[in-house]
C-alpha positions as a Markdown table, in Angstrom:
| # | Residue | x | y | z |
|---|---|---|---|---|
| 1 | Unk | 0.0 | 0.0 | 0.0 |
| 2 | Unk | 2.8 | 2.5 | 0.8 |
| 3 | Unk | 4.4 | 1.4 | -2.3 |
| 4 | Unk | 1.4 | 2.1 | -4.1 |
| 5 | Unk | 0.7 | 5.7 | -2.7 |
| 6 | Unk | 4.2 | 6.7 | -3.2 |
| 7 | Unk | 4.1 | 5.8 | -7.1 |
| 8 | Unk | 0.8 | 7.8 | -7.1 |
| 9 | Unk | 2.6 | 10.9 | -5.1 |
| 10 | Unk | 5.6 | 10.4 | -7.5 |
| 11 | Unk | 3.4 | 10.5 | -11.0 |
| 12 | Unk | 0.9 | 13.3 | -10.0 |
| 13 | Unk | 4.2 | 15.2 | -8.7 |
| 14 | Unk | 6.0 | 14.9 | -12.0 |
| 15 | Unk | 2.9 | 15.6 | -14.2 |
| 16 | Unk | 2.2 | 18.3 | -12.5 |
| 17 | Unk | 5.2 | 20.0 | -12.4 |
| 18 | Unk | 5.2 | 19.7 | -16.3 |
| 19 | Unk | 1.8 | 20.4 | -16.8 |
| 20 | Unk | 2.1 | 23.7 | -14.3 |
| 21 | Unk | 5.4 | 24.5 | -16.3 |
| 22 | Unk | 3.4 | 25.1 | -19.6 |
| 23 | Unk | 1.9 | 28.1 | -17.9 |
| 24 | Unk | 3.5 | 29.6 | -15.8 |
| 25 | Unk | 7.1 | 27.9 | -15.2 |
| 26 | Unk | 8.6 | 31.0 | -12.5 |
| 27 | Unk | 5.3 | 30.1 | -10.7 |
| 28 | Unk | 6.3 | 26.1 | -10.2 |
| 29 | Unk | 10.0 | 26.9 | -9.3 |
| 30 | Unk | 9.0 | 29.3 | -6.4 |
| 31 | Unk | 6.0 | 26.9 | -5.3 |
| 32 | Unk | 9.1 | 24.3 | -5.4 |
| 33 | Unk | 11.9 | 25.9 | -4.2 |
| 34 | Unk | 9.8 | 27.9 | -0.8 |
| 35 | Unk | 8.1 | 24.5 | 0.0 |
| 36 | Unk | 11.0 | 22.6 | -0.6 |
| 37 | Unk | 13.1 | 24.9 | 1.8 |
| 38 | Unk | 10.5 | 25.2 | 4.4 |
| 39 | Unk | 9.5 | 21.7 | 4.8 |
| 40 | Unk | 6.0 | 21.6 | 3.0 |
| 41 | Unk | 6.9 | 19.7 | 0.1 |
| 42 | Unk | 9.5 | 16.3 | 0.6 |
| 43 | Unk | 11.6 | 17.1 | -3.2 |
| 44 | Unk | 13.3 | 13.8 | -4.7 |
| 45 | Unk | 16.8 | 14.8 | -4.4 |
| 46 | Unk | 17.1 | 15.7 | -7.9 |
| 47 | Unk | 15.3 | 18.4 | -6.9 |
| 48 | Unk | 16.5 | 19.9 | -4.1 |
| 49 | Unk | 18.5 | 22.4 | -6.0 |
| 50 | Unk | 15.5 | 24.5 | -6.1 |
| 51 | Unk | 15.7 | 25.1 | -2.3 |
| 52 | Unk | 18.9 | 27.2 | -2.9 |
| 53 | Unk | 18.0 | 30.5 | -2.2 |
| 54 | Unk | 20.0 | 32.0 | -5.3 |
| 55 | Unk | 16.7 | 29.9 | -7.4 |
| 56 | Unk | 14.4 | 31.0 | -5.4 |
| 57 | Unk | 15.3 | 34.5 | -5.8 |
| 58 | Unk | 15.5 | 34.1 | -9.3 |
| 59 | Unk | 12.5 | 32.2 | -9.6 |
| 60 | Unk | 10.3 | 35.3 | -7.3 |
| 61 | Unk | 12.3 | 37.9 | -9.9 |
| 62 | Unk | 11.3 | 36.2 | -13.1 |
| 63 | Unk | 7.5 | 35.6 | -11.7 |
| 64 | Unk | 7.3 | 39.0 | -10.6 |
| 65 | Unk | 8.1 | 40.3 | -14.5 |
| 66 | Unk | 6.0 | 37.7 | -15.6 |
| 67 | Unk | 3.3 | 38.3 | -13.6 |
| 68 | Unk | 2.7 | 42.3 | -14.9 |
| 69 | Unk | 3.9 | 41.2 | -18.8 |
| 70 | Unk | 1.3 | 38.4 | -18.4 |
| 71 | Unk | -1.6 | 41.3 | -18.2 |
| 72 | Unk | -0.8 | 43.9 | -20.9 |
| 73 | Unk | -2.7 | 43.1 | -24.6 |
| 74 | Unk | -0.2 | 42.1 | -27.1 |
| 75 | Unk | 3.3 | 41.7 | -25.0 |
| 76 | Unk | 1.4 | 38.2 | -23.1 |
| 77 | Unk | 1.7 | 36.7 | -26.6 |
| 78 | Unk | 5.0 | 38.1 | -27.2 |
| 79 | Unk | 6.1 | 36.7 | -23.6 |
| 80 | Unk | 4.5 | 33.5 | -24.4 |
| 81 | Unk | 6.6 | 33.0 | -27.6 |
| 82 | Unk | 10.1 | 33.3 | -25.9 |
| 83 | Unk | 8.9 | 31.3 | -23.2 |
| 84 | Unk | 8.1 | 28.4 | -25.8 |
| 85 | Unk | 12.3 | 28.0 | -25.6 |
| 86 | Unk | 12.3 | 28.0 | -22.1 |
| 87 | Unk | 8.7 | 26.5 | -20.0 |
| 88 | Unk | 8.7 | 23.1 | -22.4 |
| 89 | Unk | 12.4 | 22.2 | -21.6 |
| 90 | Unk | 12.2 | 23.0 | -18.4 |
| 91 | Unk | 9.1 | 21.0 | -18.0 |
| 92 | Unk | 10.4 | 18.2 | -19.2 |
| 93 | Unk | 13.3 | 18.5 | -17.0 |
| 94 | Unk | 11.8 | 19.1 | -14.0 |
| 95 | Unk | 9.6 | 16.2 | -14.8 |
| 96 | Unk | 12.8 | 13.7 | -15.3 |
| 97 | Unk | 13.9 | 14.7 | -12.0 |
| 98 | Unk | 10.4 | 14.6 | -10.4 |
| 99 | Unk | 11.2 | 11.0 | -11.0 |
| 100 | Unk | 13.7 | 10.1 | -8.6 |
| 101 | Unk | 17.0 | 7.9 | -8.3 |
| 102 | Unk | 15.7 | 5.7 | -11.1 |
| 103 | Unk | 17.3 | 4.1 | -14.8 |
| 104 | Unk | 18.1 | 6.6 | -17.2 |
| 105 | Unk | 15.7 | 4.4 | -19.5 |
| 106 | Unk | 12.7 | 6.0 | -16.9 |
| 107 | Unk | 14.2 | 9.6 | -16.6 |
| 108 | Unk | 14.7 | 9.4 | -20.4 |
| 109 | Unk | 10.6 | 8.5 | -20.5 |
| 110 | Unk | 9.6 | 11.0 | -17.8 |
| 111 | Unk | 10.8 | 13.5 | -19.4 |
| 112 | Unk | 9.3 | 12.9 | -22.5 |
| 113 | Unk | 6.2 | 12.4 | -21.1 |
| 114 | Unk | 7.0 | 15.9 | -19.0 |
| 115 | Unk | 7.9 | 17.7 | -22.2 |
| 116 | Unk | 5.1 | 16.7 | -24.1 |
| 117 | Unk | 2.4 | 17.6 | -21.1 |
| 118 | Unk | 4.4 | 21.1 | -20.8 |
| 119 | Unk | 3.8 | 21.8 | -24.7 |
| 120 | Unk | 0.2 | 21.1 | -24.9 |
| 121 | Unk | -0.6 | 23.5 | -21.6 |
| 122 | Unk | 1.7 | 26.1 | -23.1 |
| 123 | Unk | 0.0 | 25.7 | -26.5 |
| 124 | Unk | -3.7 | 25.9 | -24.8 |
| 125 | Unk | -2.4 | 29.1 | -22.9 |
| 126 | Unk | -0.9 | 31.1 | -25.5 |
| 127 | Unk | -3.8 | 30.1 | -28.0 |
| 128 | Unk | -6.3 | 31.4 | -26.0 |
| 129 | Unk | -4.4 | 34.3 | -25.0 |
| 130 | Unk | -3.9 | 35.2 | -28.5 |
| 131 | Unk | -7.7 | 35.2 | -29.5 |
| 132 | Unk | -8.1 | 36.4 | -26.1 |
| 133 | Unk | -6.1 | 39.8 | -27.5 |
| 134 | Unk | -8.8 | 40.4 | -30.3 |
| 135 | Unk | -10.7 | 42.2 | -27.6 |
| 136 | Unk | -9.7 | 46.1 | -27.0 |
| 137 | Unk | -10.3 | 46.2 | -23.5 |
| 138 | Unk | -7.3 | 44.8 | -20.8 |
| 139 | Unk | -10.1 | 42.9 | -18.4 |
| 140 | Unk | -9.9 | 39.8 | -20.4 |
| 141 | Unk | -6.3 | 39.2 | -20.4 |
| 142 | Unk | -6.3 | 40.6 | -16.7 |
| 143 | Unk | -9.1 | 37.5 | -15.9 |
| 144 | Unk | -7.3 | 35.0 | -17.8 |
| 145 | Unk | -3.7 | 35.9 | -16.3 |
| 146 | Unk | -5.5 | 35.9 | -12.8 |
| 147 | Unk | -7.0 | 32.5 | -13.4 |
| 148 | Unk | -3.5 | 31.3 | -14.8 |
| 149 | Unk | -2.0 | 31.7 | -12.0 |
| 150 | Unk | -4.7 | 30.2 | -9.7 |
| 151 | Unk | -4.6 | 27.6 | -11.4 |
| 152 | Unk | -1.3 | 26.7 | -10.9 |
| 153 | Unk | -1.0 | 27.3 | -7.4 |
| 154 | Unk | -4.0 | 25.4 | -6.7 |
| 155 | Unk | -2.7 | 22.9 | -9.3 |
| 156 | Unk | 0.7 | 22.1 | -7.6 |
| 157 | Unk | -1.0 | 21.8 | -3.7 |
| 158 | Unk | -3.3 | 19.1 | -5.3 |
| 159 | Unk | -0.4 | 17.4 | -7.0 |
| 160 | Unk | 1.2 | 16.9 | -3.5 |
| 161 | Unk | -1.8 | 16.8 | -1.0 |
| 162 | Unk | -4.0 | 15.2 | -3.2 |
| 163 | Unk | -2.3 | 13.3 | -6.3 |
| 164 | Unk | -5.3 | 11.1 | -7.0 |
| 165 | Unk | -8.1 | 14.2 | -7.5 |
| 166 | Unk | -5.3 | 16.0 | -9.4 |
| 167 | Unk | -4.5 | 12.9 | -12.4 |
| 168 | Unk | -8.2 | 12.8 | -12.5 |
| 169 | Unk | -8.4 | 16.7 | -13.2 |
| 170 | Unk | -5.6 | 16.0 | -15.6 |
| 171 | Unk | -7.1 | 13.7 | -17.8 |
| 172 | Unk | -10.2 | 16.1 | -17.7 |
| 173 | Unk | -7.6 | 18.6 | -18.9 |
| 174 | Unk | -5.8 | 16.7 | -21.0 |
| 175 | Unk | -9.4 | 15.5 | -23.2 |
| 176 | Unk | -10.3 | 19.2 | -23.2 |
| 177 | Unk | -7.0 | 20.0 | -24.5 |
| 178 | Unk | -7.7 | 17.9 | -27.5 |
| 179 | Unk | -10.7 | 19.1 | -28.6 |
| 180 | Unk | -10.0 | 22.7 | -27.9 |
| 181 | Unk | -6.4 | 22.7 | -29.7 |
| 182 | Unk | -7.3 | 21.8 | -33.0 |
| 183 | Unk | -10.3 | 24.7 | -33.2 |
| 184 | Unk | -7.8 | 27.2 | -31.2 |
| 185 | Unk | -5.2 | 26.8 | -34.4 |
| 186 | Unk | -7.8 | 27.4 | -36.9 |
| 187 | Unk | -9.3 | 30.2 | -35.4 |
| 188 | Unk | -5.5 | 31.5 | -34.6 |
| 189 | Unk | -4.8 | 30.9 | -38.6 |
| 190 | Unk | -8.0 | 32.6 | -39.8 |
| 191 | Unk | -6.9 | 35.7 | -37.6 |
| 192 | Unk | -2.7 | 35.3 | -38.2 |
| 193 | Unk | -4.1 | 35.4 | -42.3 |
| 194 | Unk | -6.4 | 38.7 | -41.4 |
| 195 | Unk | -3.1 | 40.6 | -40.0 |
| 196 | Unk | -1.2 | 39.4 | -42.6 |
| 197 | Unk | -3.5 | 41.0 | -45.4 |
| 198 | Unk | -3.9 | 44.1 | -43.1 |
| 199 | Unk | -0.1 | 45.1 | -43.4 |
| 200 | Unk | 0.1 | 43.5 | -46.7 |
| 201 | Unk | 2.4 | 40.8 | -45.7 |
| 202 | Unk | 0.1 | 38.2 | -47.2 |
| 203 | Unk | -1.5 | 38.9 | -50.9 |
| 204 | Unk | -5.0 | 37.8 | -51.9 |
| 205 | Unk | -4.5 | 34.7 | -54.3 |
| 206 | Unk | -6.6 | 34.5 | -57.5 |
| 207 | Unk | -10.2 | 33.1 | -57.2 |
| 208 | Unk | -10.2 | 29.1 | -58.2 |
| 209 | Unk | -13.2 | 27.7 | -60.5 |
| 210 | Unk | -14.7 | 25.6 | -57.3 |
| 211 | Unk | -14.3 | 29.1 | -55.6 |
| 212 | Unk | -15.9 | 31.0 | -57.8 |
| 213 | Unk | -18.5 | 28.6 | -58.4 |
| 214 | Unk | -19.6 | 28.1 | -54.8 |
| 215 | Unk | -19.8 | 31.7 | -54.4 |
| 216 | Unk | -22.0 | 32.1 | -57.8 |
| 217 | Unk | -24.3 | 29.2 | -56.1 |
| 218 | Unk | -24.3 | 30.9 | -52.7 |
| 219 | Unk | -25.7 | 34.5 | -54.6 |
| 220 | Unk | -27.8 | 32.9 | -56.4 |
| 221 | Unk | -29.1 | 31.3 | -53.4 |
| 222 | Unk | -29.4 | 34.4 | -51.7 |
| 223 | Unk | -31.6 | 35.8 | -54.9 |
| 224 | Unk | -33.8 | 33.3 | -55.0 |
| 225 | Unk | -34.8 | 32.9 | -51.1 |
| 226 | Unk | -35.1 | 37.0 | -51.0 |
| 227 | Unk | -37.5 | 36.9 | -54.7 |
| 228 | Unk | -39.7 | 34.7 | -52.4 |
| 229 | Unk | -39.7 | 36.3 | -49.4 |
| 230 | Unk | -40.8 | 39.4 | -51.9 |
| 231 | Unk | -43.7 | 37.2 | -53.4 |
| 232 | Unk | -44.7 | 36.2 | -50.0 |
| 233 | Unk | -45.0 | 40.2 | -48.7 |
| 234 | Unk | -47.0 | 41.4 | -51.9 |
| 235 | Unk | -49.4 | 38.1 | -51.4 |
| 236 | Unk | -50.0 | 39.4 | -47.6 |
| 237 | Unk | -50.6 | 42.5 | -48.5 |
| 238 | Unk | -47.4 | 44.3 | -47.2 |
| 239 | Unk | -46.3 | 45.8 | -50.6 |
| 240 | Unk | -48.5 | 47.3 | -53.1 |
| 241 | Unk | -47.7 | 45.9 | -56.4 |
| 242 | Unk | -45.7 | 49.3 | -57.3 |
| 243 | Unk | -43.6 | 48.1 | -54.6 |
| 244 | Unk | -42.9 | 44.6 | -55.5 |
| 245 | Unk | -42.0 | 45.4 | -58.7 |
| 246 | Unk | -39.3 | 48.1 | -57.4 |
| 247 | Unk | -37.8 | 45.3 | -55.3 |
| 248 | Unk | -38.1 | 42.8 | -57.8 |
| 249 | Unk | -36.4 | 44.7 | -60.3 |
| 250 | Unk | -33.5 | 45.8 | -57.8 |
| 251 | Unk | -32.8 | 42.2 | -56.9 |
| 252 | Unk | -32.8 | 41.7 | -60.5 |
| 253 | Unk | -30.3 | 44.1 | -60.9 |
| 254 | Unk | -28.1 | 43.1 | -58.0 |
| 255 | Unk | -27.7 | 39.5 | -59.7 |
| 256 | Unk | -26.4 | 41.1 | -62.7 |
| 257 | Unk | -24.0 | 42.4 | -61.2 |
């Protein structure tokens, strides 16, 4: 049973320090380091290095930029960019030494499995943060920075105080992750395409056959449904028949066009 319970301490630990990594990595070294130090969280000894104050120090520094970058429109996403280089080898890291004294063959794994885990919160994150941007006003990013960051906190005390509830909050995570990633990349190409155009780094390609005869099928559509929706008011009595004819004839005249 111990045996048992200390796997399950050792697995939530190390996906959650990957998975906490992905969004806020200054956040997880501090949680880390200050419980570590202070006798709140029992590290595997390849972790223990974070206890040294010079990390911690570091670690409060770094979260203290990242925590009032994290909030302004625009530089979040920037942030989130360069931190592609640094949260998803650091998660995997930290998750091959959440590990323990064991074979390089399971450090090699962990880490792997860390890495990955760090890339797909890091990926949700930024690409919500980006469409999150399209919106002029700074609440938004202020809520979603705020909840970020609560997340992770609360995310790393249920790793250690309660591994079971946390792996089963991760694979609600990691399930929502894949449906959400998938639309979050075409939604972020639609609106990388629309900037693109807008400062002229992207030109308009010529119009294909299909295209243009999907979009003659979609206005003739559109002319036909609005003729009878005409026909339908003059037989109700709602246009005289001086009216429909003005209509008619300017519908006509729009699908000429």
């Amino acid at each position: 049973m111990e045996n048992y319970e200390a796997l399950l301490t050792t697995i939530a630990l190390m996906m959650g320090v990957s998975w906490a990594s992905g969004i806020n990595l200054y956040a997880v070294l501090l949680v880390l380091g200050w419980g570590g130090s202070t006798g709140h969280i029992d590290l595997p000894a390849e972790l223990t290095v974070l206890e040294d104050p010079l990390v911690i120090g570091a670690a409060a520094v770094m979260y203290f930029i990242e925590f009032f970058i994290d909030k302004i429109p625009g530089m979040d996403s920037a942030w989130d960019s360069i931190q592609t280089f640094v949260r998803i080898p650091a998660g995997a890291m930290l998750a091959a030494g959440a590990v323990g004294d064991v074979t390089p063959a399971l450090e090699i794994a962990a880490g792997i499995l860390g890495g990955s885990l760090a890339a797909t919160s890091h990926a949700t994150k930024a690409g919500t943060r980006l469409l999150i941007n399209t919106s002029p006003e700074p609440f938004t990013n202020w809520s979603a920075s705020l909840t970020g960051d609560f997340l992770v906190l609360s995310g790393m005390w249920t790793a250690v105080k309660h591994p079971e509830i946390f792996l089963i909050l991760l694979v609600i995570f990691i399930g929502i992750a894949i449906w959400l990633l998938p639309k979050l990349w075409h939604l972020i190409k639609v609106l990388l395409a629309k900037i693109g155009k807008f400062f002229g780094f992207v030109k308009t390609g010529p119009v294909t056959s299909a295209e243009l005869d999907t979009g003659i099928s979609v206005q003739r559509h559109y002319h036909l449904s609005a003729l009878e929706r005409l026909q339908q008011l003059r037989d109700q009595g709602a246009l005289t028949e001086q009216e429909f004819e003005q209509q008619k004839e300017k519908i006509l005249n729009e699908g000429n066009h």
